[in-house]
N, C-alpha and C positions, 0 to 999 in steps of 0.2 A: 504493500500500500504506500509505504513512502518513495518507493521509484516512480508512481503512479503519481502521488503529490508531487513530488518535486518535476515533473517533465509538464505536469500542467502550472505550475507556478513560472515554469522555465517560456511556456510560450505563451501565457497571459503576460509575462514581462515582454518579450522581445518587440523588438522593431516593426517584424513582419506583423503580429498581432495591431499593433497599434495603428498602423497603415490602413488594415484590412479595414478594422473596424471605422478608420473615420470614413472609406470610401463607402463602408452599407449603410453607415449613420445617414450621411449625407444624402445615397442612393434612398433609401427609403424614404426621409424624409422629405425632400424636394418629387417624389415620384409617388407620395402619399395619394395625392387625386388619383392618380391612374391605377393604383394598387386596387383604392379603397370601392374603385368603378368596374374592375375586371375582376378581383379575388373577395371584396368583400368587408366589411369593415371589421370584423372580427378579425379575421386575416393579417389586415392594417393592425391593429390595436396589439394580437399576438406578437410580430415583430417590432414594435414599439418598446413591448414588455418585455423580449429577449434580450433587447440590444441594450435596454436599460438594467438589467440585472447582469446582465455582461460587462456592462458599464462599470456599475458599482463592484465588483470581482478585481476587475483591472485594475482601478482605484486602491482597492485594500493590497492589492499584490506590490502596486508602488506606492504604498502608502511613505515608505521612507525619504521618499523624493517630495514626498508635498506637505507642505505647512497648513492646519487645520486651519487657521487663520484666514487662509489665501484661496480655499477652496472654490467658494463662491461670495461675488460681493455682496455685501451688508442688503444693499436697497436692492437685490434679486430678493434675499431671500425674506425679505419685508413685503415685498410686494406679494408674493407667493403664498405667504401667510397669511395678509391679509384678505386672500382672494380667498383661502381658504377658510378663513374666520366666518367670511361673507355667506358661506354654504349653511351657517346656523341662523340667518336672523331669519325672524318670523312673516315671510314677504308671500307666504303661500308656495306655488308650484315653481318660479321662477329660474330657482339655482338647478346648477348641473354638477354633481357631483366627477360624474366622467369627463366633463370639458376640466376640471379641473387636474385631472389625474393625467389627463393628454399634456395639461401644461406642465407638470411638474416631468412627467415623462420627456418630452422632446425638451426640455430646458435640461434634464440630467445627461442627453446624449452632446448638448454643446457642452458643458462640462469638463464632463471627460475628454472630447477632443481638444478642448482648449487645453488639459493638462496633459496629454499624449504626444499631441502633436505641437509646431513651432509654427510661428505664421507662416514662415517657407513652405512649411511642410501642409500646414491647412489649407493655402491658396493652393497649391499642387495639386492635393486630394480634389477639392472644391472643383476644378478646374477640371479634370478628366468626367467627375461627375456631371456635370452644366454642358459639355462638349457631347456627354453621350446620349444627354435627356433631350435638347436642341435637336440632333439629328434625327434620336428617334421621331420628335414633334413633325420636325420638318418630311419626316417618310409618311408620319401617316396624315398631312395635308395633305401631301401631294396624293397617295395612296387615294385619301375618301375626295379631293375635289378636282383629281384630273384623270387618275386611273379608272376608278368605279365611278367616280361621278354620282357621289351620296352620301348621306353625313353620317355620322357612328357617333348617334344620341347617348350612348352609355359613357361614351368617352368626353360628352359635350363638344364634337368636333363639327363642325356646319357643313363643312368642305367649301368655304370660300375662296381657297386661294389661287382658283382661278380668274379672279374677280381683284385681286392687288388684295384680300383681306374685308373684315377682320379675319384671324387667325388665333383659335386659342392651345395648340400643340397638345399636350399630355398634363397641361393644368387645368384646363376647366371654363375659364376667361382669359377672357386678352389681356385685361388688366393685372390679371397675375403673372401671367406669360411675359408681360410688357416689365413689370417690377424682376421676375429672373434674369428677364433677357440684361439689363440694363446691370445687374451685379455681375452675371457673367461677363461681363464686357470690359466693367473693372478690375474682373478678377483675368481675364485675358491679355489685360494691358499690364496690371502687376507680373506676371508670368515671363511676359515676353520683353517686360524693361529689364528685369532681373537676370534674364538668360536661364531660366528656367526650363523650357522649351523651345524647340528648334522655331526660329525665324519663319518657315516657310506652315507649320503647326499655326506658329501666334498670329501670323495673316488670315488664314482659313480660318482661326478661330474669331477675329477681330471681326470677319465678313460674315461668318452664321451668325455670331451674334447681333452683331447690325440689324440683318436681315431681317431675322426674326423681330426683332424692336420693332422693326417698321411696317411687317406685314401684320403686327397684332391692333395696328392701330388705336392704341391706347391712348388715349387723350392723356393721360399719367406721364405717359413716356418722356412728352416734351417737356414738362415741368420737371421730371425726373434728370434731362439730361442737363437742361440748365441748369438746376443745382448742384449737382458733380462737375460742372466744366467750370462754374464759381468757385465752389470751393477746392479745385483743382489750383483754379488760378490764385487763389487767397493761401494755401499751403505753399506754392511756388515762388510768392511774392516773400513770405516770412523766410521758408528754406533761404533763399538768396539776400536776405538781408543780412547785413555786418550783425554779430555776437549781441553787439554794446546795443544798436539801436531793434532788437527784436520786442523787446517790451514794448516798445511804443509801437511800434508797426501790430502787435495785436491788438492794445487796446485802440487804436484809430480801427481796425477790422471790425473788433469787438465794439466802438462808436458807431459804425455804419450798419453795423446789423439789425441794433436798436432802434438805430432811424426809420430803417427800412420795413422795420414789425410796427413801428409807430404808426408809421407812413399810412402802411397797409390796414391800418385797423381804422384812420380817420375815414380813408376812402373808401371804405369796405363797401358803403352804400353804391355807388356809383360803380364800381369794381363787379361788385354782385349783378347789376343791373346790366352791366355786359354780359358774361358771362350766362348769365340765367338764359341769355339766346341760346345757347348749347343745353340739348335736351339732358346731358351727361350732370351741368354742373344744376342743372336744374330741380332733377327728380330728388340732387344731395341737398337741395337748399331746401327742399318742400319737408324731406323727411327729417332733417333737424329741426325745423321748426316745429314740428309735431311730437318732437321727444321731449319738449320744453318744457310743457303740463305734466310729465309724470319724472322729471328730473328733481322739480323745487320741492315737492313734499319728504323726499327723500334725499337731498344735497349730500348731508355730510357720508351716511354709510351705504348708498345706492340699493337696487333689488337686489344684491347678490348676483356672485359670480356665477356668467350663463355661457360664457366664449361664445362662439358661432350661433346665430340665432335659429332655429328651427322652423320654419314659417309654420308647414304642419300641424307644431306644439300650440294646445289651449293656454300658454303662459301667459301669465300679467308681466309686464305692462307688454312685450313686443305681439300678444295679438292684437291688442289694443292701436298700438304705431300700424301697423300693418291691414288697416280698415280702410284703408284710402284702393284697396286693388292693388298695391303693391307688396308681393310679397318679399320682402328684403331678407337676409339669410345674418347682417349686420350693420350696422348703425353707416356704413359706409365712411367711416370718422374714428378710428382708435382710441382717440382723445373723447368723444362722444361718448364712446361708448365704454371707456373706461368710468366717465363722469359717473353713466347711467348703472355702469350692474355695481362699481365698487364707491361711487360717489366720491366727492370732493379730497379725501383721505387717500384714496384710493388713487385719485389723477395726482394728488401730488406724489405720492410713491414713484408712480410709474416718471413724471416729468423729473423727480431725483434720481431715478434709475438711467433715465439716456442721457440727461445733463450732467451728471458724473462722467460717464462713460465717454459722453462727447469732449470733455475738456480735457480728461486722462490722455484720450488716445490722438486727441488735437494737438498737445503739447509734446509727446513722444516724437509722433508725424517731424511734427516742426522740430527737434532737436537733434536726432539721429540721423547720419547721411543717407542710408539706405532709404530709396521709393520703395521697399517695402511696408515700411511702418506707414504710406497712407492711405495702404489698403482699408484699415479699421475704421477710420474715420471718413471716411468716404463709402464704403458702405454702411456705417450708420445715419447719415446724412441723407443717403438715400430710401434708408426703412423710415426715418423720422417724417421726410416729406412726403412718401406714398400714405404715412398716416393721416395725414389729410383729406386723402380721398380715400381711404379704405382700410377695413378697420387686419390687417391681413398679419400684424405686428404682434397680435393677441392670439395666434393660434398658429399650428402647424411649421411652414417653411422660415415665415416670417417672426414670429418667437424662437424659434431656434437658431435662428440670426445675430435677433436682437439679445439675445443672451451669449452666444457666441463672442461674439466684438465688446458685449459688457464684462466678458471675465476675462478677456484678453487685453483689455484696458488698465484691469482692475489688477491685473499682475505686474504693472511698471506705476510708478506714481502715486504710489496706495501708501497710509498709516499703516498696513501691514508689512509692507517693505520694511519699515522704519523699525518695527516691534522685533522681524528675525533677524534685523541688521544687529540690535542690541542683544537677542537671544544667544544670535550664532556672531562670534566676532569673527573680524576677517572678509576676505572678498566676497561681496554675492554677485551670482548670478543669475540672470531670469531670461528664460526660455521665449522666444517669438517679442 
C-alpha cells in the first residue's frame, strides 16, 4: 500500500499532473455550454465535482509549497460566504443552493490553477484551450450554415454564417462567444509577444480569433475592444515612463478615469437616449428599470443568492421582472444583479473583490518588464466591462476568470506577502 501511496502522491505532485489538469479545468469549463447541451447537466456538474476534488488532493499533496494565508484572497472568500449566508434568509423560493455550489466549484478549479501553474504556464494552457474551442465553433458554423444548411437548436447554433453572422460557436450566444473571443485574443497576443509559440501558430491564432469576434457580432465586442486597446495604451504609456515620474503618470490616468465615470454619469440621460435606438441596449434599459421596485425593499441583504436566473422557475422577484414577455435567464448587469440577489453588502464585496484585484495586478503590469504580467489586468478589465452588459462574471466561464486573475493578483502585492516575508526570512519568491 505504501508503493501504491507514494506513486500516486508522486504524480498528483508532478509537472505532467498539473498541466493536464489546468488544460481539463479550462477544457470543461469554457466548453460547459456545449457539454451541458450534448451530455447533460448532471454530466456537467459530475466533472465539475471530479476536477474539484482533484483539485483539492493536488493542493494537500503540495501543501508545502503554499502558504495558508495566500491560498485565496480575503474579499473571494467574503464574497462566497456571503453568497452563501444569502441561501438562509427568509425571501421564500428565491435562493439556489446549486448555483451556489457551481460557484464555489469553478472558483476552486481557478484556484488550484492559479497555485499549479505560473502565468507562462496558464496563458499557455488557456491558449491551446481557446485555439481548440474556436475551431471546433468555427467547424460546426460552417458544418450547420453552409454544409447542411440548418441550425443545431440543442447547440443554440442558427447556422448564420453564411449571412456574415451572428454567430454563437459552442457557447450558446454571441455575446458570450464575443466576450471568449476577445480574451482569447489577449491571451494570443501575450503568447506570441512572449515567444511562447511559433510566429506562424500566433498569426493563425491572432486571425481565428478576430474572426470569430467579428462574425459573433456582439454589440459587446466593440466596447470590449476599446477598452483593452485603452488600457493597453495606458499600461504602455506608464511601462515607458522614467522610474521617478510613474506616480504621477498614474495618478493623472487615475485623474482621467474619474473624469471620465463622472462624465458618463452626468450625461447618462442623453447617452441612454442614443443608445436606447439599438434594440440590444434597449431591452437592458427597460429590464433594469423594472428591477428597481423589488431592489429598494431589500437594499442592504438582496433575495438571496440565485446565479443564472431560470425563466421556467415560479421564483420571486425574477418571475415577477420577467412579466413584461421577456424571458431573461439574468439581470443582463453583474452589478445588477449582484445588487438584486446579494444586495448593497453584497455589491460592495464583489466591487472590493475586482478593485483589489484591479490595482494589484495594474501595479505589477506596470513595474515588471515582462508583457506578460499585462495579461491579468487586461483581462480583468475586460470581465469588469462585459459586466455591464451581462451578468456572465457570476457564473460559469466568467467567474472562473474572474477568480483566476483575482488570486493571481493577490499572490504579488498582498499583506500576505509581507506576513511570510517576516515568517520565513530570506528571499521570497512568487510564482506567475
Amino acid at each position: 500500500m505504501s508503493g501504491v501511496r507514494h506513486r500516486l502522491v508522486t504524480l498528483l505532485d508532478s509537472a505532467e499532473m498539473a498541466r493536464a489538469y489546468a488544460l481539463a479545468a479550462f477544457g470543461v469549463t469554457f466548453g460547459s455550454f456545449a457539454i451541458e447541451h450534448t451530455a447533460g447537466l448532471v454530466t456537467l456538474a459530475t466533472m465539475v465535482t471530479a476536477l474539484s476534488l482533484l483539485g483539492i488532493a493536488i493542493l494537500i499533496v503540495r501543501r508545502a509549497e503554499l502558504s495558508p494565508l495566500r491560498i485565496v484572497p480575503t474579499t473571494v472568500v467574503l464574497l462566497v460566504g456571503w453568497a452563501g449566508v444569502s441561501l438562509f434568509f427568509p425571501t421564500g423560493n428565491g435562493q439556489s443552493p446549486a448555483s451556489w455550489l457551481a460557484l464555489v466549484g469553478y472558483g476552486l478549479l481557478a484556484v488550484v490553477i492559479a497555485h499549479v501553474r505560473d502565468t507562462l504556464q496558464t496563458v499557455r494552457a488557456l491558449g491551446d484551450v481557446l485555439r481548440l474551442l474556436l475551431v471546433l465553433s468555427l467547424g460546426m458554423e460552417i458544418l450547420s450554415g453552409i454544409l447542411l444548411d440548418m441550425p443545431f437548436p440543442f447547440l443554440g447554433i442558427q447556422g448564420d454564417i453564411a449571412f456574415g453572422g451572428p454567430i454563437q460557436g459552442l457557447f450558446g450566444t454571441r455575446n458570450l462567444l464575443g466576450l471568449v473571443a476577445v480574451i482569447a485574443l489577449i491571451t494570443f497576443v501575450i503568447e506570441l509577444r512572449t515567444q511562447s509559440i511559433g510566429r506562424g501558430l500566433g498569426v493563425a491564432s491572432l486571425i481565428l480569433g478576430g474572426g470569430m469576434a467579428a462574425l459573433s457580432s456582439s454589440p459587446t465586442v466593440i466596447v470590449l475592444a476599446a477598452a483593452v486597446a485603452l488600457s493597453t495604451g495606458a499600461l504602455a504609456l506608464v511601462r515607458h515612463a522614467p522610474a521617478a515620474r510613474r506616480g504621477t503618470v498614474q495618478i493623472l490616468l487615475g485623474t482621467t478615469v474619474v473624469i471620465g465615470l463622472v462624465a458618463l454619469w452626468v450625461l447618462r440621460r442623453p447617452i441612454t437616449a442614443i443608445l436606447d435606438a439599438g434594440s440590444d441596449f434597449g431591452v437592458r434599459a427597460e429590464l433594469w428599470r423594472s428591477m428597481l421596485p423589488y431592489i429598494g425593499p431589500r437594499l442592504w441583504q438582496g433575495w438571496g443568492w440565485r446565479g443564472p436566473w431560470r425563466p421556467e422557475d415560479p421564483a420571486f422577484p425574477y418571475n415577477a421582472i420577467n412579466t413584461s414577455g421577456e424571458n431573461h435567464a439574468s439581470a443582463l448587469n453583474a452589478y445588477m444583479d449582484v445588487l438584486l440577489q446579494l444586495g448593497a453588502v453584497g455589491l460592495a464585496l464583489f466591487l472590493l473583490m475586482c478593485g483589489v484585484a484591479l490595482v494589484r495586478s495594474w501595479f505589477v503590469a506596470t513595474e515588471r518588464r515582462s508583457v506578460l504580467y499585462a495579461w491579468t489586468p487586461l483581462v480583468l478589465v475586460t470581465l469588469l466591462v462585459d459586466s455591464l452588459f451581462e451578468s456572465f462574471t457570476l457564473a460559469g466561464l466568467g467567474w472562473m476568470m474572474l477568480v483566476l486573475v483575482a488570486v493571481r493578483a493577490g499572490q504579488s502585492r498582498s499583506w500576505r506577502e509581507r506576513v511570510d516575508a517576516v515568517r520565513t526570512p530570506g528571499p521570497q519568491t512568487t510564482a506567475g
